[in-house]
NUVO-890825 format. One line per 4 residues: number of its first residue (from 1); their letters; for each residue z, y, x of N, C-alpha, C. Coordinates in steps of 0.2 Angstrom, whole numbers. Layout:
residues N
NUM	a	Z:Y:X:Z:Y:X:Z:Y:X; ...
***
This chain:
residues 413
1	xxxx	86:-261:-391:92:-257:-390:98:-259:-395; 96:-260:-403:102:-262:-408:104:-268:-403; 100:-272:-400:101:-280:-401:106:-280:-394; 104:-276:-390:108:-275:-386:116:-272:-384
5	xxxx	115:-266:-389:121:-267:-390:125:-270:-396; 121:-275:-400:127:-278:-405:129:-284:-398; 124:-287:-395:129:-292:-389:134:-290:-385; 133:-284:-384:139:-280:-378:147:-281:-384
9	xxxx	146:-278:-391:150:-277:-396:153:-288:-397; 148:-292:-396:150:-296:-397:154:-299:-392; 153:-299:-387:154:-300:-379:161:-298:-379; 163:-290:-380:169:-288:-381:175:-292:-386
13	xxxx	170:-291:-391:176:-294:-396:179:-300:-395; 175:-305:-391:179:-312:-389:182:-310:-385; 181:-306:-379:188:-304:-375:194:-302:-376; 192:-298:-383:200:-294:-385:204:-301:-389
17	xxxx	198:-303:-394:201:-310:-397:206:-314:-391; 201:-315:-387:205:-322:-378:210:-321:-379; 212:-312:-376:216:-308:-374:224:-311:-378; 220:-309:-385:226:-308:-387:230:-318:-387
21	xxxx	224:-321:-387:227:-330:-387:230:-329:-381; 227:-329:-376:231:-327:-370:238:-325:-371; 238:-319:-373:245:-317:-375:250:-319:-378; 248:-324:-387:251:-328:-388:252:-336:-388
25	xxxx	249:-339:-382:252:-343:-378:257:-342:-372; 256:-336:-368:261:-334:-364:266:-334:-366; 267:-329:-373:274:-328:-377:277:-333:-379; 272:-339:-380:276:-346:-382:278:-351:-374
29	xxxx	274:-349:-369:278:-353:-365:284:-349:-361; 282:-343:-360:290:-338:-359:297:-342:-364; 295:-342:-370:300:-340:-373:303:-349:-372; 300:-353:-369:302:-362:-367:305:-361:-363
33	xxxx	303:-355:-356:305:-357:-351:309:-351:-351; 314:-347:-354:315:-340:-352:323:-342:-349; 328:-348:-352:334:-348:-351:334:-350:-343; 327:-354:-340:326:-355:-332:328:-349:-327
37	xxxx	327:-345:-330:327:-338:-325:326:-331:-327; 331:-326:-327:330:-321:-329:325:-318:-329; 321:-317:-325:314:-315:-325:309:-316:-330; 308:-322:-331:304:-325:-338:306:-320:-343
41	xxxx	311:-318:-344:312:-314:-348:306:-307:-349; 305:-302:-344:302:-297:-344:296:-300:-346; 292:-308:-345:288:-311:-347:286:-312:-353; 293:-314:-356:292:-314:-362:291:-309:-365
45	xxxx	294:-305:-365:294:-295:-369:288:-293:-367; 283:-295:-361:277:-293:-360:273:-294:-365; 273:-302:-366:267:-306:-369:270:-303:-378; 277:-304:-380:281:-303:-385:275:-296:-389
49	xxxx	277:-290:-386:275:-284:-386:269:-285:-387; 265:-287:-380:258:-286:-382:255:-290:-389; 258:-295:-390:254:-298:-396:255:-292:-403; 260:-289:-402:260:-284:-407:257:-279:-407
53	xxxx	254:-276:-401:252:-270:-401:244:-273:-401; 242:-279:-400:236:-284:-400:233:-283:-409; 238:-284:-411:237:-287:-420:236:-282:-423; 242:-278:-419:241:-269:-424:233:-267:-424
57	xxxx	232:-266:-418:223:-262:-417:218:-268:-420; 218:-276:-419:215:-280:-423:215:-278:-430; 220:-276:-434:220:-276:-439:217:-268:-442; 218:-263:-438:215:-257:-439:209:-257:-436
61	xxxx	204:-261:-432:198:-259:-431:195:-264:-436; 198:-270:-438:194:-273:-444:195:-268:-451; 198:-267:-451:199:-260:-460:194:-256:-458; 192:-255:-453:186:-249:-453:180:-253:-457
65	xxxx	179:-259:-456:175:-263:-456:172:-267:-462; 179:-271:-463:179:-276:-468:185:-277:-470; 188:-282:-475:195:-283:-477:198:-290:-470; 204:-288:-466:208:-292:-464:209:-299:-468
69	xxxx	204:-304:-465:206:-309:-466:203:-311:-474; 199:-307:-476:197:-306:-483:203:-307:-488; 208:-304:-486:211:-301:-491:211:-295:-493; 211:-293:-500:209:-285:-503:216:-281:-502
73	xxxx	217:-277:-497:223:-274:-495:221:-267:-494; 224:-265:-499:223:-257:-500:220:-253:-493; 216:-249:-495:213:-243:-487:210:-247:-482; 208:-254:-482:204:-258:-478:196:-259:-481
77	xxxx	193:-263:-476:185:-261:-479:183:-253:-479; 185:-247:-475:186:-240:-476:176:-240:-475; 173:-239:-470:164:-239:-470:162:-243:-475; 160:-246:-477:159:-251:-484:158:-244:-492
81	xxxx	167:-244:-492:169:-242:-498:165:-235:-497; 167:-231:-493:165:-224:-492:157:-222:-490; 154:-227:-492:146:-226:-488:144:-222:-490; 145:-220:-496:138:-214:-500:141:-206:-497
85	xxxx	149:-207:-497:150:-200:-496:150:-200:-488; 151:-208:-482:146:-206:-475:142:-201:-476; 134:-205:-478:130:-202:-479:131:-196:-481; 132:-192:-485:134:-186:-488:137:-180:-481
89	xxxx	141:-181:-479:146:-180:-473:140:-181:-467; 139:-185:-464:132:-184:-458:126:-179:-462; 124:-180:-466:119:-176:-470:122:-168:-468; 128:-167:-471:130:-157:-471:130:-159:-462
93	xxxx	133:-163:-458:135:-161:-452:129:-159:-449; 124:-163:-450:118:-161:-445:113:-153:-450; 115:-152:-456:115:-145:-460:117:-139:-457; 123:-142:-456:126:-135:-455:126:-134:-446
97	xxxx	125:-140:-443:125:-139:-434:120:-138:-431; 113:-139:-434:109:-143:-431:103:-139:-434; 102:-140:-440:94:-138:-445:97:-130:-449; 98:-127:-447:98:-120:-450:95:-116:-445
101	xxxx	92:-113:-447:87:-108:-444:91:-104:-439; 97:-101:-441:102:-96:-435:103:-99:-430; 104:-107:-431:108:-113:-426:103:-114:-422; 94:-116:-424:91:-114:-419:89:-110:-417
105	xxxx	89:-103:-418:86:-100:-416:92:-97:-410; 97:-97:-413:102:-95:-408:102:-100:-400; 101:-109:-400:100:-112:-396:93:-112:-391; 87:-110:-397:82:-109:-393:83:-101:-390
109	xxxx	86:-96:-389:88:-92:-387:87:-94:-377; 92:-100:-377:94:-101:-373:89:-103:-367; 82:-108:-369:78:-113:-366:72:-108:-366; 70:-108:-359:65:-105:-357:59:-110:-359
113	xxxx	55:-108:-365:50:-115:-365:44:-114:-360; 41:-109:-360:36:-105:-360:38:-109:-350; 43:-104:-345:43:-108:-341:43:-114:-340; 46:-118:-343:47:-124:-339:37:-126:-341
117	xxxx	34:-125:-347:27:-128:-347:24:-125:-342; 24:-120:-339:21:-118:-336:22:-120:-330; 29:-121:-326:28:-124:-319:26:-132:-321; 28:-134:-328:25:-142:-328:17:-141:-328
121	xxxx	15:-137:-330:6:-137:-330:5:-135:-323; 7:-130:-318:5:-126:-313:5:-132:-307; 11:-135:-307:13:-140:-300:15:-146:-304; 14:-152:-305:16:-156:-310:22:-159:-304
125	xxxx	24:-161:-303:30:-169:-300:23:-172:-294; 26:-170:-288:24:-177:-283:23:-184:-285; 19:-187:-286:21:-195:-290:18:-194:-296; 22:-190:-299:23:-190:-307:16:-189:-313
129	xxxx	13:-193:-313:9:-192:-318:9:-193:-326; 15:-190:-328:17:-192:-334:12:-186:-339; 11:-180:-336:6:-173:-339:1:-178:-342; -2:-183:-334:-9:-183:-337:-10:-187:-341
133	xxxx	-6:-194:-341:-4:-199:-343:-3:-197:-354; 1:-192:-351:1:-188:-358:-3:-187:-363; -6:-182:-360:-15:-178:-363:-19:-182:-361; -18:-187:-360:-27:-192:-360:-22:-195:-366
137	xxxx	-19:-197:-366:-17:-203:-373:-16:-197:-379; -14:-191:-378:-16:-188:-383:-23:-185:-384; -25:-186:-382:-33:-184:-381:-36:-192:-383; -34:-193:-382:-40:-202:-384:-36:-203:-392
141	xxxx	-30:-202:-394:-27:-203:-400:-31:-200:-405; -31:-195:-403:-32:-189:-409:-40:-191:-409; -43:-191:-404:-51:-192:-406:-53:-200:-410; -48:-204:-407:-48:-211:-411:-45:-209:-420
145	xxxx	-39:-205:-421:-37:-204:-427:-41:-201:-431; -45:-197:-427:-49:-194:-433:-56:-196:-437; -58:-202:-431:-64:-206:-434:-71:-206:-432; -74:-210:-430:-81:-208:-428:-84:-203:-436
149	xxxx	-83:-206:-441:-89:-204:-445:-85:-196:-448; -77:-198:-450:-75:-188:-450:-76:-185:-445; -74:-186:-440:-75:-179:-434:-81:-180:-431; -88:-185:-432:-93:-183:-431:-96:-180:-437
153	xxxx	-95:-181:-444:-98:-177:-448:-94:-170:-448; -89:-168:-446:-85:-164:-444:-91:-159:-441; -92:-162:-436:-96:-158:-428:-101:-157:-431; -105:-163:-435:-113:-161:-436:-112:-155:-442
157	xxxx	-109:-156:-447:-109:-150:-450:-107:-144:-448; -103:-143:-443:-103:-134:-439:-109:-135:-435; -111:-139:-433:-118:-138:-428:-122:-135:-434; -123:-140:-440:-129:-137:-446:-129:-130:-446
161	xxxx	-121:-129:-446:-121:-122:-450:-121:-117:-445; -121:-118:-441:-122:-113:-433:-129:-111:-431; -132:-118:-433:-141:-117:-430:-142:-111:-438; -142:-115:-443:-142:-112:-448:-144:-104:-451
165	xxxx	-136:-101:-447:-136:-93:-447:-138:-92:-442; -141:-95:-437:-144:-92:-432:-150:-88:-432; -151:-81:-431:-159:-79:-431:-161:-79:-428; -166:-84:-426:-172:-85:-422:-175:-80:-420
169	xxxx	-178:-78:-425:-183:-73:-426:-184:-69:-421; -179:-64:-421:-175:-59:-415:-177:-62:-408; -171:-66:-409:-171:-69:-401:-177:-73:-398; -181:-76:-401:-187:-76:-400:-193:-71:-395
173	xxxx	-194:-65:-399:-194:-59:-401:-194:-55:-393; -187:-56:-394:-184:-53:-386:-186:-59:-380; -185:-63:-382:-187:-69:-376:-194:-67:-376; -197:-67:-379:-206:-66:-377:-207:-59:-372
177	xxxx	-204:-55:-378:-205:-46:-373:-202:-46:-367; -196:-50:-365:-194:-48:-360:-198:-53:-353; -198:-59:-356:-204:-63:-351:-211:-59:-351; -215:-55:-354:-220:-52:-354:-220:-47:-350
181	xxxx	-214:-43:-351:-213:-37:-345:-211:-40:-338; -209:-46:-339:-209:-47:-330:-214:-52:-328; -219:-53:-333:-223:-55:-329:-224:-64:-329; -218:-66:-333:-216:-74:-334:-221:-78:-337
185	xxxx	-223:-75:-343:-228:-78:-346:-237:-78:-342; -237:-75:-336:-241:-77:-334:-243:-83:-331; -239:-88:-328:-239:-98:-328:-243:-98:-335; -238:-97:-338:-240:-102:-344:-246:-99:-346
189	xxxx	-248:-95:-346:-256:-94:-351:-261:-96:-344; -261:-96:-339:-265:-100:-333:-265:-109:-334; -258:-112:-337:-258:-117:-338:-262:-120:-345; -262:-113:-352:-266:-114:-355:-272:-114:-355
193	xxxx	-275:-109:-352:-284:-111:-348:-285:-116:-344; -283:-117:-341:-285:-127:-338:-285:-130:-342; -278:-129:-347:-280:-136:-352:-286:-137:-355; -288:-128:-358:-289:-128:-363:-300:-128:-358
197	xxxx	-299:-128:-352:-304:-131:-349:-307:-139:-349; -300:-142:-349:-301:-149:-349:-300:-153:-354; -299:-147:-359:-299:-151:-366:-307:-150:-369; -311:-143:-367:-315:-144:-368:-323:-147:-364
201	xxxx	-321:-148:-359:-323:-154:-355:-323:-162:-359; -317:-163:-360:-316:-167:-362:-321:-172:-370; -322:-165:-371:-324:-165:-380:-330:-163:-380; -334:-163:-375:-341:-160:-375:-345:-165:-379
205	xxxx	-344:-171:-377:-351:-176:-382:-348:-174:-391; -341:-172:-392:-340:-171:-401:-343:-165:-401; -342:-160:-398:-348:-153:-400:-354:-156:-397; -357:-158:-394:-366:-161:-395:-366:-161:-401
209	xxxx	-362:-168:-404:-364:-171:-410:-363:-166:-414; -356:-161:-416:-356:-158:-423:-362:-152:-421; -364:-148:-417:-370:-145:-418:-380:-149:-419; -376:-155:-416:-383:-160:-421:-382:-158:-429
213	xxxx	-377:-163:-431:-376:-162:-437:-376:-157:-441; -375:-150:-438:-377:-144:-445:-385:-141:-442; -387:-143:-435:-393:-141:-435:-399:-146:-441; -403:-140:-442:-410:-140:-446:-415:-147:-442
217	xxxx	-419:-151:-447:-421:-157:-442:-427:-153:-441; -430:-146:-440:-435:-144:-434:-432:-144:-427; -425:-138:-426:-422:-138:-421:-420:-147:-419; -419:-151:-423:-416:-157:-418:-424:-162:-416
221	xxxx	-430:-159:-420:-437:-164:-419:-436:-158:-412; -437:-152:-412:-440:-150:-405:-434:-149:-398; -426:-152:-401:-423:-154:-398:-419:-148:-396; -419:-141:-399:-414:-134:-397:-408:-135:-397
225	xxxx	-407:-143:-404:-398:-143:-403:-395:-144:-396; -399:-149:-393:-394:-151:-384:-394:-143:-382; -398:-142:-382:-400:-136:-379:-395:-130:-380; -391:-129:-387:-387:-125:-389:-381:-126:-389
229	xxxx	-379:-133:-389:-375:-137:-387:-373:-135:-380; -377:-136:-378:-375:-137:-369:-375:-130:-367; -379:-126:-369:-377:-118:-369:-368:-114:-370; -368:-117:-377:-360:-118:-381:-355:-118:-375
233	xxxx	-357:-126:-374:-351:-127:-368:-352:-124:-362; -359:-122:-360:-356:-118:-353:-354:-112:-354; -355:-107:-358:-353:-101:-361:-347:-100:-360; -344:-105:-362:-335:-108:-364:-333:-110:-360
237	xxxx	-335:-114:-355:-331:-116:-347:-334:-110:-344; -338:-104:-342:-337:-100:-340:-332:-94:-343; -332:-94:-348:-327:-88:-351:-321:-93:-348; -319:-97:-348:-311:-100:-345:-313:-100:-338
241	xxxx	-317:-101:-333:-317:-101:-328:-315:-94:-325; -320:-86:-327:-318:-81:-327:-311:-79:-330; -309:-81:-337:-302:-81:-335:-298:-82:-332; -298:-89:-326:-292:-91:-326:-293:-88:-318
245	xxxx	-297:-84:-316:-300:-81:-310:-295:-75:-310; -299:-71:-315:-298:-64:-316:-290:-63:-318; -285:-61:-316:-277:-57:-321:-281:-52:-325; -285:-49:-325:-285:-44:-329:-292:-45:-334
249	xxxx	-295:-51:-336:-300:-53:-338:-298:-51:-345; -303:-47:-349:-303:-46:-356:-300:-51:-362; -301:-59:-359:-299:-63:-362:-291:-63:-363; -288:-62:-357:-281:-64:-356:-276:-56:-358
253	xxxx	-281:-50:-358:-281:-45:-363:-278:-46:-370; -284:-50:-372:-283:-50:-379:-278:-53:-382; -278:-58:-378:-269:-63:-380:-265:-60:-377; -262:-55:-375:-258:-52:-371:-255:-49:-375
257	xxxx	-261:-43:-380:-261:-40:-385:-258:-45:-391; -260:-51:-394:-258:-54:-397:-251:-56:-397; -248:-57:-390:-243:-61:-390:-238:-52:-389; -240:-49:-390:-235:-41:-388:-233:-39:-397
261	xxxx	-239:-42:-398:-239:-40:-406:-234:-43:-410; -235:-50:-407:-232:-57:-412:-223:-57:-408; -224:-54:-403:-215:-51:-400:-212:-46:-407; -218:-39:-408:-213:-35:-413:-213:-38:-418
265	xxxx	-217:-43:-420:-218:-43:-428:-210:-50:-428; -210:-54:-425:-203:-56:-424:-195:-52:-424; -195:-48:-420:-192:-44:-421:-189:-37:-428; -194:-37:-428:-193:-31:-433:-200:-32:-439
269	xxxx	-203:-37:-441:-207:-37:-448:-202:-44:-450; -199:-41:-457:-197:-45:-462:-201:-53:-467; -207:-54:-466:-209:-56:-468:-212:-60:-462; -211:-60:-457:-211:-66:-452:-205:-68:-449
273	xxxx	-202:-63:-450:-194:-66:-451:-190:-71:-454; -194:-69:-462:-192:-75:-465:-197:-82:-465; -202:-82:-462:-207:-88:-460:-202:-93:-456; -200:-89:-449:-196:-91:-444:-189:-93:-447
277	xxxx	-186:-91:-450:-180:-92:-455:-182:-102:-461; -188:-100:-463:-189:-105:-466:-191:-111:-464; -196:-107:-456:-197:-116:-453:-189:-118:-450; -188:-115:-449:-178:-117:-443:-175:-122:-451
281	xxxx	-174:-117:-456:-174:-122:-461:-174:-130:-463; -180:-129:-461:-184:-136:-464:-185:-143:-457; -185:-136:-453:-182:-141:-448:-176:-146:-447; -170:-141:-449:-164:-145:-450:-163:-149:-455
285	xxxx	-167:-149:-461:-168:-154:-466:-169:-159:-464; -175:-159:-457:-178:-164:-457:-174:-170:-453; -175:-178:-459:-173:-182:-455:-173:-183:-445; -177:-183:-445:-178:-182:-435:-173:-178:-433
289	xxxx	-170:-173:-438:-165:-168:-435:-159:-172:-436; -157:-173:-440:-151:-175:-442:-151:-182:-437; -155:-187:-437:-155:-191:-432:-153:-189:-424; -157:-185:-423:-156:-179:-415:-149:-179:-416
293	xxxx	-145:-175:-420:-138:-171:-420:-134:-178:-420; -134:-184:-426:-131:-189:-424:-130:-192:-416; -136:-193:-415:-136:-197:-406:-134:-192:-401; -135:-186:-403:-130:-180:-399:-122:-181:-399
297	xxxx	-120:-182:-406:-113:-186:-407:-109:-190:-401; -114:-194:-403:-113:-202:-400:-112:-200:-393; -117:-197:-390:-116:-198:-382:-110:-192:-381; -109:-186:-385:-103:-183:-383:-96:-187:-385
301	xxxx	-94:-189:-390:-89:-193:-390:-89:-199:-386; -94:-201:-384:-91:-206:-378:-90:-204:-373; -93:-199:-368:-90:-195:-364:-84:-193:-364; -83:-191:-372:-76:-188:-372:-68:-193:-372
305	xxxx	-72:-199:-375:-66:-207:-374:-65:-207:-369; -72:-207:-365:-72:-208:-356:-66:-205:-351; -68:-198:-354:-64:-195:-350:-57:-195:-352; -55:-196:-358:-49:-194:-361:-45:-202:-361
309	xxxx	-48:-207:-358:-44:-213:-355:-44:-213:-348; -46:-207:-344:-43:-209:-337:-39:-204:-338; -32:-204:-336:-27:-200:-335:-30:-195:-326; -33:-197:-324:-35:-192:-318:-40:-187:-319
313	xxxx	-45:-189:-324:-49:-185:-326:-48:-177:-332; -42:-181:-333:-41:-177:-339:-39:-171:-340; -35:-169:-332:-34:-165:-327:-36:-161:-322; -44:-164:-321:-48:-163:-317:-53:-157:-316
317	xxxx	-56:-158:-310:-61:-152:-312:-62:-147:-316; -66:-144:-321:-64:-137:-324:-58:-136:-328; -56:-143:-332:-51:-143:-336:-45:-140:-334; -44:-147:-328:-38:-145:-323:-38:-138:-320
321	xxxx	-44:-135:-318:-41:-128:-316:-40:-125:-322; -42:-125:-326:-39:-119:-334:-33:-121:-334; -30:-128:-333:-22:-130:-338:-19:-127:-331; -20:-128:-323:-17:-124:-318:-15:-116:-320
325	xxxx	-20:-114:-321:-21:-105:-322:-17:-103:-328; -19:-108:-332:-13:-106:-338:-6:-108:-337; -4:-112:-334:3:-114:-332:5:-108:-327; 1:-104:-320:3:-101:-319:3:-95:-321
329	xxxx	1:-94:-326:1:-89:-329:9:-88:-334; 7:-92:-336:18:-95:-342:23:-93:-336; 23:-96:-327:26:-96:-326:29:-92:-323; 23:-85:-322:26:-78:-318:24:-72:-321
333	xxxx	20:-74:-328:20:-68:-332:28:-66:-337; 31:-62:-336:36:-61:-339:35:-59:-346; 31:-55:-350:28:-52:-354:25:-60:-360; 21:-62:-356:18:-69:-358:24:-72:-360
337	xxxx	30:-74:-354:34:-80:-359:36:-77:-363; 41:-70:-364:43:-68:-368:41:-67:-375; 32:-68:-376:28:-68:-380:29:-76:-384; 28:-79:-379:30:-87:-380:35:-90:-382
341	xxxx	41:-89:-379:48:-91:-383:49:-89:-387; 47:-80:-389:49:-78:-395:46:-83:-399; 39:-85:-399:34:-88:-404:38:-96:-405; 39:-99:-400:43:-105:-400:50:-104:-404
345	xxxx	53:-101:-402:59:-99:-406:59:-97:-416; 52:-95:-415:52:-93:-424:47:-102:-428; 45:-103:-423:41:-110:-425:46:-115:-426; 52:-115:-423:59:-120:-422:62:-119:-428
349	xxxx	62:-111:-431:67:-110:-436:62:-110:-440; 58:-110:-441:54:-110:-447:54:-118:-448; 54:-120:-447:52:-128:-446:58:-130:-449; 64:-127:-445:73:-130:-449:71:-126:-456
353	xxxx	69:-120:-457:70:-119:-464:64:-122:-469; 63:-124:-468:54:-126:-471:57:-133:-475; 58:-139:-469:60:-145:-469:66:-148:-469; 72:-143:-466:80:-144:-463:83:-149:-471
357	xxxx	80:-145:-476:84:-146:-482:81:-155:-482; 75:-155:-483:73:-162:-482:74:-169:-477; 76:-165:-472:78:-171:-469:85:-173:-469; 89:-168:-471:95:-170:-472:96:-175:-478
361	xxxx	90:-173:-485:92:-175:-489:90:-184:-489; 83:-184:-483:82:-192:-480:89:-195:-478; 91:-193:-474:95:-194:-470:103:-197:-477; 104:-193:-481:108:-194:-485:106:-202:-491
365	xxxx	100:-198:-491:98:-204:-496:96:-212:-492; 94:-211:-485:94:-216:-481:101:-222:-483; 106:-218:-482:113:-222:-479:113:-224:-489; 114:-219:-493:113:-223:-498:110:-227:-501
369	xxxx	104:-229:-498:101:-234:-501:101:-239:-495; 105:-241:-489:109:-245:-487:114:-250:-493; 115:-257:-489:120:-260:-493:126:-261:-488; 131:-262:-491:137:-260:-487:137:-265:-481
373	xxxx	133:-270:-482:134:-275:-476:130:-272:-469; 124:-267:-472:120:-265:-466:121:-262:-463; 125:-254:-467:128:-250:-464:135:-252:-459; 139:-258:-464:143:-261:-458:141:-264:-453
377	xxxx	136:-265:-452:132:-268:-446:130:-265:-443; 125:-258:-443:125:-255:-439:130:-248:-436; 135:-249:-439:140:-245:-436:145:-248:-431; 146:-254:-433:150:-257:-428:145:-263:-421
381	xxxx	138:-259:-424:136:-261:-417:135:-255:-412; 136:-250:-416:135:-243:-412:142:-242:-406; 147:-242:-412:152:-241:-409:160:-250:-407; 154:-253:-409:158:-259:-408:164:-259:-401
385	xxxx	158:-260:-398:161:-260:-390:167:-256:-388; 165:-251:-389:171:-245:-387:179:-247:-394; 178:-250:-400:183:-251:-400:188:-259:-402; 182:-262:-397:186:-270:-395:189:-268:-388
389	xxxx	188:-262:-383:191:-256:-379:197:-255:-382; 198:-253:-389:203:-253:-391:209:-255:-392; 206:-263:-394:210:-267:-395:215:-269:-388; 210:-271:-383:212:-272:-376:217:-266:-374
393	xxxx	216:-261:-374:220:-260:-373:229:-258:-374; 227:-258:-382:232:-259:-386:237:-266:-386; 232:-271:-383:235:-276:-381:239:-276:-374; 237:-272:-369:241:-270:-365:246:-265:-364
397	xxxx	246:-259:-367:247:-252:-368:254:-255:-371; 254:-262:-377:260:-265:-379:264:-267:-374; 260:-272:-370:264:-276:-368:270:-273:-362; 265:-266:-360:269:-263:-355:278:-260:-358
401	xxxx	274:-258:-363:279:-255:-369:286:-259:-368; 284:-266:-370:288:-271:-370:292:-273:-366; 289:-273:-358:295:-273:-353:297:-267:-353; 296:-262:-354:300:-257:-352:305:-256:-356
405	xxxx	304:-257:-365:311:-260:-366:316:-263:-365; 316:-269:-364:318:-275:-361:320:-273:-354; 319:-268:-351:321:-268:-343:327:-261:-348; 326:-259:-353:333:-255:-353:337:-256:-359
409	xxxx	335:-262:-361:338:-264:-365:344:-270:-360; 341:-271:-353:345:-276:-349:351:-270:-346; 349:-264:-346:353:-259:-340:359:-256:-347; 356:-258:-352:362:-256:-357:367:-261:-358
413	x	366:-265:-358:369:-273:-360:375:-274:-352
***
């Protein structure tokens, strides 16, 4: 943008320069050919005039600048000499117009903020996807700006400390007694007797052996261990088989009993409280856990890049109906904006009075610790163009002058 308009500011200035050659070549051949014809005359008083009123604004739009000709002529180079008190001067203007609390507040009075985000969130622009375009790149920045290992160590330490205070114990507690009252826990203790059928199926030659080994060598000369052994085991696949027969078998009784128990004592006994409290403990400790929580990390922050780089997702699905419902909500609740603006309004002045003093005082010390060639160069690319404008002008604005002179300086004569 500088670059462009310092070329527009350059562009102009050889026009005004041409202009004014133009002019004082026309003046010099008028004034060759003027005794040919009366008419040459208003020619010459054109060109005449105009070079004067050419020179004049040349020489007043260079003094803004630099010295005419680089000669040191009093009140020329004016930008240059006066820079620190610029600076000074733009610093109070944007103080006292712009960053004081009254000024904002008094102008955000005006602007409905509250609405406009809301019909922007509620119906975005046909086409326009500048919303989502927005919030994914703010969304993908911030999660980038903040870092895998800060905003995952971030996360996993409110994970820690969430599990943490968690009371298991209770919740446990209640989970059991309420599955027990409807009946839920019946699956699973039918699934435990099958197991616990086919684990003991499974394992029958290691009890052969261990009641070899603690039987007496009369019982193993006359052979009672098979015998008690294989007694053992059907005793036992018949107790599970009758259990897993019977709902109301004495077996499934007594664990019923056991697990009703181990419901209150979770609940309300202090001392299995803290058991449950200290295995959750130790579990957190446990490397495997902190591992677990990291690769939890991992797969949600990529999900969350995922989505936070497609600008249509960003918007979409549950997301997008909350930012709809909230938009529509800014834009028809009266109550809401007015909640809104006021808060936006104190966030504007607060913000002027907090930091107003300091940016002016950047903004001041900025232009001062410019050096006069820079500050002349970007002022006169700012406003270059508009007054090599002036010059042109002034180069014609004279010349007209000049006939009209001349046209009554002839009616007098």
């Amino acid at each position: 943008m500088i670059r462009i308009a310092a070329n527009g500011a350059r562009r102009m200035r050889i026009v005004a320069t041409g202009l004014l050659v133009v002019m004082a070549a026309l003046y010099i051949a008028a004034r060759s050919f003027e005794p040919v014809h009366p008419a040459i005359g208003f020619v010459r008083a054109f060109a005449e005039a105009a070079m004067v009123g050419g020179l004049a604004d040349w020489f007043a739009v260079t003094a803004l600048f630099r010295h005419p000709l680089g000669l040191p002529i009093p009140h020329t180079a004016i930008i240059p000499r006066n820079k620190d008190r610029i600076g000074d001067t733009l610093a109070a203007f944007l103080r006292d117009n712009f960053l004081t609390p009254a000024v904002i507040a008094r102008r955000m009075a005006r602007l409905d903020v509250a609405g406009a985000a809301g019909r922007l969130l509620a119906a975005p622009a046909a086409g326009d996807d500048r919303l989502r375009r927005g919030a994914s790149r703010l969304l993908a920045d911030s999660i980038d700006a903040l870092g895998d290992e800060r905003l995952g160590g971030m996360i996993k330490t409110a994970l820690t400390q969430r599990i943490g205070q968690l009371k298991l114990a209770p919740l446990l507690g209640q989970s059991l007694s309420a599955a027990m009252k409807d009946g839920r826990h019946q699956p699973v203790m039918d699934a435990f007797i099958r197991w616990a059928a086919r684990t003991l199926e499974a394992n029958s030659a290691l009890i052969h052996q261990m009641v070899h080994e603690k039987s007496g060598s009369l019982m193993r000369w006359t052979g009672l261990d098979e015998t008690l052994a294989t007694k053992i085991i059907e005793g036992l696949d018949n107790l599970l088989q009758e259990a897993a027969d019977d709902p109301a078998h004495s077996l499934r009784v007594k664990v019923e009993e056991g697990l009703m128990t181990l419901a209150f004592d979770l609940q309300h006994d202090p001392d299995m409280q803290a058991r449950v409290d200290r295995i959750r403990d130790e579990m957190i400790a446990n490397p495997a856990m902190q591992r677990w929580l990291d690769g939890l990390w991992q797969a949600a922050r990529e999900g969350l890049l995922k989505a936070a780089r497609d600008p249509q997702a960003v918007l979409a699905g549950k997301l997008g109906d909350i930012t709809r419902q909230i938009g529509e909500t800014l834009r028809d609740d009266p109550a809401l904006k007015h909640v809104v603006n006021r808060f936006a309004r104190r966030i504007a002045a607060g913000t002027a009075a907090r930091y107003g003093h300091g940016i002016v005082t950047l903004v001041s010390e900025t232009v001062r610790g410019w050096d006069a060639q820079t500050i002349t160069d970007r002022l006169e690319n700012a406003v270059g163009r508009d007054l090599q404008y002036i010059r042109i002008n002034g180069t014609l604005v004279g010349g007209l002058v000049g006939v009209a002179l001349h046209t009554v300086d002839g009616l007098l004569l």
